[in-house]
C-alpha positions in Angstrom: -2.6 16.7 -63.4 -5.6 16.5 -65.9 -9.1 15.9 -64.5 -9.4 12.8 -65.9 -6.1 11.4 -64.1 -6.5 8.8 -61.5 -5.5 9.8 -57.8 -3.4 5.8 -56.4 -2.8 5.8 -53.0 1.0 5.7 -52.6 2.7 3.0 -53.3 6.5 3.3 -51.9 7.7 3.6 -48.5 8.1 7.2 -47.3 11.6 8.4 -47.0 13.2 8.6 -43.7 15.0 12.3 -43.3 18.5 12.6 -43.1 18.3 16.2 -41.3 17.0 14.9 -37.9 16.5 11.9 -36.2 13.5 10.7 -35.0 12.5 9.8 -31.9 9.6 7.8 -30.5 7.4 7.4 -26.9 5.0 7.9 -25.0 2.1 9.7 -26.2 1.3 11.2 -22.3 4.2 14.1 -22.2 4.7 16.8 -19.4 6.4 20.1 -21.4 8.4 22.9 -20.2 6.9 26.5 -21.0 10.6 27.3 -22.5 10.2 23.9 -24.4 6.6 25.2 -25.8 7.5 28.4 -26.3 10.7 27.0 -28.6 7.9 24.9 -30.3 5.6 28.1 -30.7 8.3 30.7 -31.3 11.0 28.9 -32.2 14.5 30.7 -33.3 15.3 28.0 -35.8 12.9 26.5 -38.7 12.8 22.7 -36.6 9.6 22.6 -35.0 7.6 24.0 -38.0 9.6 21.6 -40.7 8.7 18.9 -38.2 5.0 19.8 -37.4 4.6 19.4 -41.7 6.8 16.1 -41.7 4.5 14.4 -38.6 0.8 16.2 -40.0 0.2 12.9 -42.5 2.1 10.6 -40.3 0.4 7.5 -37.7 0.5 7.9 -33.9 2.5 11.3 -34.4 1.8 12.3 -30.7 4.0 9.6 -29.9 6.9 10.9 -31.7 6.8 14.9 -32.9 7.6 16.3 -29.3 10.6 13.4 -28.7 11.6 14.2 -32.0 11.9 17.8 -31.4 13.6 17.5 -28.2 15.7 15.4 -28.7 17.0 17.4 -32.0 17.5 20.8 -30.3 20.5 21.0 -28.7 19.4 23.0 -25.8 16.6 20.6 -24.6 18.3 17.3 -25.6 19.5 16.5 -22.2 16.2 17.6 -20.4 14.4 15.0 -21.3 13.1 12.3 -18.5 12.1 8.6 -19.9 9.0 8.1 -17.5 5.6 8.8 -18.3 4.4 8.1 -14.7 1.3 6.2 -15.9 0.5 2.5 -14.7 -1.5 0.5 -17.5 -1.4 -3.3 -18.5 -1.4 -4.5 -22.0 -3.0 -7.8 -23.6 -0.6 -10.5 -25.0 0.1 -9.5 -27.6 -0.4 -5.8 -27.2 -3.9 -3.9 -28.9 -4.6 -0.8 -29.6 -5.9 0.1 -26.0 -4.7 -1.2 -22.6 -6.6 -3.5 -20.1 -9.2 -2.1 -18.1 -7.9 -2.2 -15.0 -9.4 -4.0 -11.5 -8.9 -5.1 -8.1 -6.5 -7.8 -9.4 -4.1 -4.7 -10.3 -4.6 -3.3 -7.1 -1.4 -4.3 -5.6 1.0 -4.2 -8.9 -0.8 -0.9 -9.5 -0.1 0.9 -6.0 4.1 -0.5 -5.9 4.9 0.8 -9.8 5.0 4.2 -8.1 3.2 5.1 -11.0 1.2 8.8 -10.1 -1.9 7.9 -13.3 -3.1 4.8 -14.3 -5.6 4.2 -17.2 -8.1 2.5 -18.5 -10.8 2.0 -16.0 -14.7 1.8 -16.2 -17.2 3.9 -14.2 -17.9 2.9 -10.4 -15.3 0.1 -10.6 -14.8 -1.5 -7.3 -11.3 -0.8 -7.7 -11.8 2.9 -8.3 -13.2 2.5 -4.6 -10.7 0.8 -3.0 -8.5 3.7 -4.8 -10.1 6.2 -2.8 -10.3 4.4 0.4 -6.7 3.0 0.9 -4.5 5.3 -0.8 -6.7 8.9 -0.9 -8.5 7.8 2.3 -11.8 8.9 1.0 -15.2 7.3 1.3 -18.2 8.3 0.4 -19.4 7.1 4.2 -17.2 9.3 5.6 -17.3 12.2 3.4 -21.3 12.0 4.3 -20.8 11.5 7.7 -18.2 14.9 8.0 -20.8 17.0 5.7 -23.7 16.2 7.9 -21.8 17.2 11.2 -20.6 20.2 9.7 -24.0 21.1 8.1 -22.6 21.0 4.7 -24.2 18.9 1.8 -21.8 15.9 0.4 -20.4 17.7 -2.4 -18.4 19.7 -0.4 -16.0 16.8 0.2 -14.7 17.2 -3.5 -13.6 20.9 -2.7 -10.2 21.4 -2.4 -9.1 23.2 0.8 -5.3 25.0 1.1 -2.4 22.5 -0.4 -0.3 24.3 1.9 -1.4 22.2 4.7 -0.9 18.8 3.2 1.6 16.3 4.0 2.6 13.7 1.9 1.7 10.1 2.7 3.4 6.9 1.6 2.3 6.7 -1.6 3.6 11.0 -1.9 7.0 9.7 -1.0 6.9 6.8 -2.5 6.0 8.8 -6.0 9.1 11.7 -4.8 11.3 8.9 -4.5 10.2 7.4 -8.2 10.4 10.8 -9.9 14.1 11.5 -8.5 15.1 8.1 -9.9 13.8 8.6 -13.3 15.5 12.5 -12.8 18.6 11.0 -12.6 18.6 9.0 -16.4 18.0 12.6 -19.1 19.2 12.9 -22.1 18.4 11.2 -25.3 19.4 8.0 -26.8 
């Protein structure tokens, strides 16, 4: 190309591969370390040729590791349509989901959803959140620090997980996972 050539923007549709499939979904992926490693240190060329196909491509995150998956035929049937996330989109859908309140309390807590998103700082229903289903309050937290001597901070410490048993909203979350276990596999 001469430096007096004129760089167009493309102007035809970009060709759809014919030595994979691709696969789309949610952007919010949990990944295996033998799954990463195959990305990383992969024994065949799929994972590289795809990481150069998805580089100038829109909302890749929501399709390169699908794709990948779903394409190797030792991970294809590993795969487990759930993203555990609760969020609520406009009619029609935007870019970003609703910012959640207490009026998603309820639908929030039964989707047995373990993450929600998009919330805003100090929301009411952030503390509701923490008092009905962590059964945590700042009160309370207070309270126990000042008995014990300790300053409020301590409350966010983590003691030994060994010790914890799951509540309703544990089971009810062990119980959604083992559903969604059930369905692998790639269509």
């Amino acid at each position: 190309m001469d430096r007096n050539s004129e760089i167009l923007p493309a102007t035809e549709p970009r060709q759809m591969p014919d030595a994979f499939k691709i696969f789309t979904g949610s952007p919010w992926v949990i990944l295996s370390r033998n799954f990463t490693e195959h990305c990383v240190h992969g024994w065949d060329n799929l994972p590289r040729k795809l990481l150069m196909y998805f580089a100038n491509t829109a909302y890749s995150m929501e399709s390169y590791f699908q794709t990948v998956i779903c394409n190797s035929s030792k991970f294809r049937n590993t795969t487990v349509n759930g993203d555990l996330r609760y969020f609520v989109w406009d009619e029609p859908p935007g870019l970003e989901p609703l910012v959640l309140d207490e009026s998603h309390f309820d639908d929030m807590v039964n989707s047995s959803a373990a993450f929600a998103r998009r919330f805003v700082d100090d929301s009411p229903v952030l503390k509701k959140i923490d008092k009905e289903i962590l059964n945590r309050s700042s009160a309370v937290c207070a309270s126990f620090s000042r008995r014990r001597g300790m300053d409020v901070d301590s409350c966010s410490k983590w003691g030994d997980v060994n010790v914890l048993r799951p509540a309703h909203a544990g089971e009810q979350l062990r119980r959604f996972i083992s559903e969604i276990s059930q369905t692998r596999g790639c269509s």
